[in-house]
C-alpha positions as CSV (number, residue, x, y, z in Angstrom):
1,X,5.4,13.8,-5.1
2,X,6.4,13.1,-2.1
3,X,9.6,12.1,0.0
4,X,10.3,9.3,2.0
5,X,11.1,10.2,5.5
6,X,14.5,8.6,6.3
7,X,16.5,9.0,3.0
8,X,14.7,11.6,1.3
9,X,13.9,10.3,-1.7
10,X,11.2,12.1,-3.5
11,X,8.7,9.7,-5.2
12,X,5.1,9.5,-6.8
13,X,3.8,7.7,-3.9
14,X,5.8,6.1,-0.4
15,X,4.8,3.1,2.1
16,X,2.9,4.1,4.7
17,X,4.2,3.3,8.3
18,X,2.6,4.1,11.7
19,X,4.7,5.6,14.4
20,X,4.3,7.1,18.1
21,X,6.2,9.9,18.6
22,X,6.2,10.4,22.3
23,X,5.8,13.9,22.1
24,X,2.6,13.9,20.2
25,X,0.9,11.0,22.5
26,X,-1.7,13.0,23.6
27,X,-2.3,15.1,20.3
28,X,-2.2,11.9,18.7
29,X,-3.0,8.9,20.5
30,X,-3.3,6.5,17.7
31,X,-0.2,7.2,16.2
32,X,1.2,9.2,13.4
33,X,1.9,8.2,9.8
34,X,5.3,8.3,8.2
35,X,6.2,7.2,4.7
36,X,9.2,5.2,3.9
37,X,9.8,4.1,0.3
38,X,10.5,0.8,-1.0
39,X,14.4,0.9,-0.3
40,X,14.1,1.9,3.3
41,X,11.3,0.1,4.1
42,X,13.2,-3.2,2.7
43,X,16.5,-2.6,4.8
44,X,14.5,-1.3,7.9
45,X,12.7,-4.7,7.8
46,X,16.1,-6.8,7.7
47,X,17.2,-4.8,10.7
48,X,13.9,-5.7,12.5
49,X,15.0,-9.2,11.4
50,X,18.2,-8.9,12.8
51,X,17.0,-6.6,16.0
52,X,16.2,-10.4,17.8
53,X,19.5,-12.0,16.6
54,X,21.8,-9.2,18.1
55,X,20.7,-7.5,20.6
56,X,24.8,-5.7,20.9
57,X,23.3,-3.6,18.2
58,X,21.0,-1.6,20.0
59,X,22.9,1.4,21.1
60,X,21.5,4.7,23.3
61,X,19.9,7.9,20.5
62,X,17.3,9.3,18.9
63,X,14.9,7.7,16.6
64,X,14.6,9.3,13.3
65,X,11.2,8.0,12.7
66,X,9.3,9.3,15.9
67,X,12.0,11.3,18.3
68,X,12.0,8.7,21.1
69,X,15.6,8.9,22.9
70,X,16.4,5.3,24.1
71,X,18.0,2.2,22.5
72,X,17.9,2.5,19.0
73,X,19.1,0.0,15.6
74,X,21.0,1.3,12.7
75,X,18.6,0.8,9.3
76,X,21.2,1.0,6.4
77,X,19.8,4.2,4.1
78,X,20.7,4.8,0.4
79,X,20.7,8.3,-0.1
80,X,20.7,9.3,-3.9
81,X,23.5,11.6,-4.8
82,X,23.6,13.7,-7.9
83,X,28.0,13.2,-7.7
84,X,28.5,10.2,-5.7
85,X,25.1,7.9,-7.4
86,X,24.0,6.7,-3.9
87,X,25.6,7.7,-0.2
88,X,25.5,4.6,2.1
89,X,24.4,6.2,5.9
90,X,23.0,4.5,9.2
91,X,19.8,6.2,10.3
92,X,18.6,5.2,13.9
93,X,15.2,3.6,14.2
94,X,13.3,2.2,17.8
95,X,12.2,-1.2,17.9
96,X,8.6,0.2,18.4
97,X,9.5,1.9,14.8
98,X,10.6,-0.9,13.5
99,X,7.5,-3.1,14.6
100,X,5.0,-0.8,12.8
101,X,7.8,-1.0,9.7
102,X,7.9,-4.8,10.3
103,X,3.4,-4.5,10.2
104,X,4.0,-2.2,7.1
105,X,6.4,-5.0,5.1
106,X,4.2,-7.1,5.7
107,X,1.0,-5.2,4.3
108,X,2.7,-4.1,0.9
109,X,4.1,-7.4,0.6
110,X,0.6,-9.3,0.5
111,X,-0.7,-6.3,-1.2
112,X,2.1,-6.6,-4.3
113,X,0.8,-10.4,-4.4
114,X,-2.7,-9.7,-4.5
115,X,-2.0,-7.5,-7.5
116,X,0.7,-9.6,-9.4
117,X,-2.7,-12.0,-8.8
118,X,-5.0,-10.4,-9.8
119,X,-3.2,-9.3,-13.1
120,X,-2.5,-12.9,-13.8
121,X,0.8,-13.3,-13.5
122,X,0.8,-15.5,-10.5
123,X,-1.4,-18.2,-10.3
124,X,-3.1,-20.3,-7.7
125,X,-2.8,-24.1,-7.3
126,X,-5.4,-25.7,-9.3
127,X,-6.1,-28.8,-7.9
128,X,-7.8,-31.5,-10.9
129,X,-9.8,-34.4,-10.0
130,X,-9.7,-37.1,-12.3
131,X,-11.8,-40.1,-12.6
């Protein structure tokens, strides 16, 4: 088990997500790797979408992915409670976080296709030629 590192959920496996802390740059020049499940990853992504919309929602912080202080986007988290069910809370994330989330959607999302493919349920356009 492990825990996804914005909401805390603890789950079998999470999505991995690269990030650059800036205090590890030089420990760890090609970046570290953080693991978001399916929930946070979703709702980080429609913030990246947004992120270009509206920029009045950047706002100064800290990232919660990789520490950097700077402009930072709220990503909507559901954090399970065992009295309240879930616990709607912000968590700040840099727009060089949410690039490697936005890289990271984008991975899983093929990768969920190639396997729905693969297993048959999803099938390619077969393209007939009659005489």
């Amino acid at each position: 088990m492990t825990d996804c590192d914005l909401c805390g959920r603890a789950l079998p496996t999470v999505i991995p997500v690269k990030t650059f802390p800036p205090l590890l740059k030089f420990a760890y020049p090609e970046g570290v790797w953080k693991g978001l499940c399916e929930i946070c990853l979703d709702s980080a992504q429609k913030t990246y979408l947004n992120e270009g919309k509206s920029g009045t929602m950047c706002r100064r912080g800290k990232c919660s992915l990789c520490g950097r202080k700077g402009g930072v986007f709220p990503v909507e988290l559901q954090i399970p409670s065992f009295s309240k069910g879930v616990v709607k809370k912000d968590a700040p994330v840099c727009s060089v976080c949410l690039e490697s989330i936005n890289e990271a959607y984008i991975r899983f999302k093929r990768e969920q296709l190639d396997e729905a493919h693969e297993e048959g349920r999803i099938h390619g356009h077969e393209h007939v030629h009659e005489h």
